[in-house]
N, C-alpha and C positions, 0 to 999 in steps of 0.2 A: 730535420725531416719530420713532416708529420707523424704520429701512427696514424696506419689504416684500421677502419672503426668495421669489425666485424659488421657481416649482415646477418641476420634471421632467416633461418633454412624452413623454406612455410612448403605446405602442401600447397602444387600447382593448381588443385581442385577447387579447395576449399579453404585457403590460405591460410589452415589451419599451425601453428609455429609452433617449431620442435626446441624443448631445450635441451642443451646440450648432452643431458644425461640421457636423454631419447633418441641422440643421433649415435651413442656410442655402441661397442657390438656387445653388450650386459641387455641393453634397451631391447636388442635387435628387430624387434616387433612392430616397431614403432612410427619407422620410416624405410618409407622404399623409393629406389628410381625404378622406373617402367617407359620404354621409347623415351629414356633422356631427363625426364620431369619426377622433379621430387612429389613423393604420393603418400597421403595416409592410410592405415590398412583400411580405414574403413570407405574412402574414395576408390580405392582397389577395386574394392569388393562390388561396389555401384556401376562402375564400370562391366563386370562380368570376370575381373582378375586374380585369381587364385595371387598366395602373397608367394606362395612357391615360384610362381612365375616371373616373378619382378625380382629384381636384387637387392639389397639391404643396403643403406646406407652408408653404413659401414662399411661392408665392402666395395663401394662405387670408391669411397674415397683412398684405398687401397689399392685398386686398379689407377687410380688417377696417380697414385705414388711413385706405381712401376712403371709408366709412361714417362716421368718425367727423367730427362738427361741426370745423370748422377757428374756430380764437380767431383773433380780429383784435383 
């Protein structure tokens, strides 16, 4: 079987791409989801988006964790 070839997590705005040390929660500043869409703080902020108001990347993918069915 193949491996699958990671993709690059870009801001929805400005397709600006995060690497991986920017996606991690050290980074945290770095990337946000807001309504769904990966965002940089500075696309946020153009928007009218406090960064308080959008969730951290880091945690989106945290939440994505504890949705998923756990194997036993």
């Amino acid at each position: 079987m193949a491996k699958k070839e990671k993709q690059p997590v870009k801001c929805a705005q400005c397709d600006l791409e995060f690497s991986d040390s920017e996606l991690s929660e050290k980074h945290k500043n770095k990337a946000f989801v807001f309504k769904g869409k990966v965002m940089c703080e500075d696309c946020l902020y153009k928007m009218g988006v406090n960064a308080e108001d959008a969730m951290t990347y880091a945690a989106f993918l945290d939440s994505q964790e504890e949705k998923k069915p756990q194997d036993y």
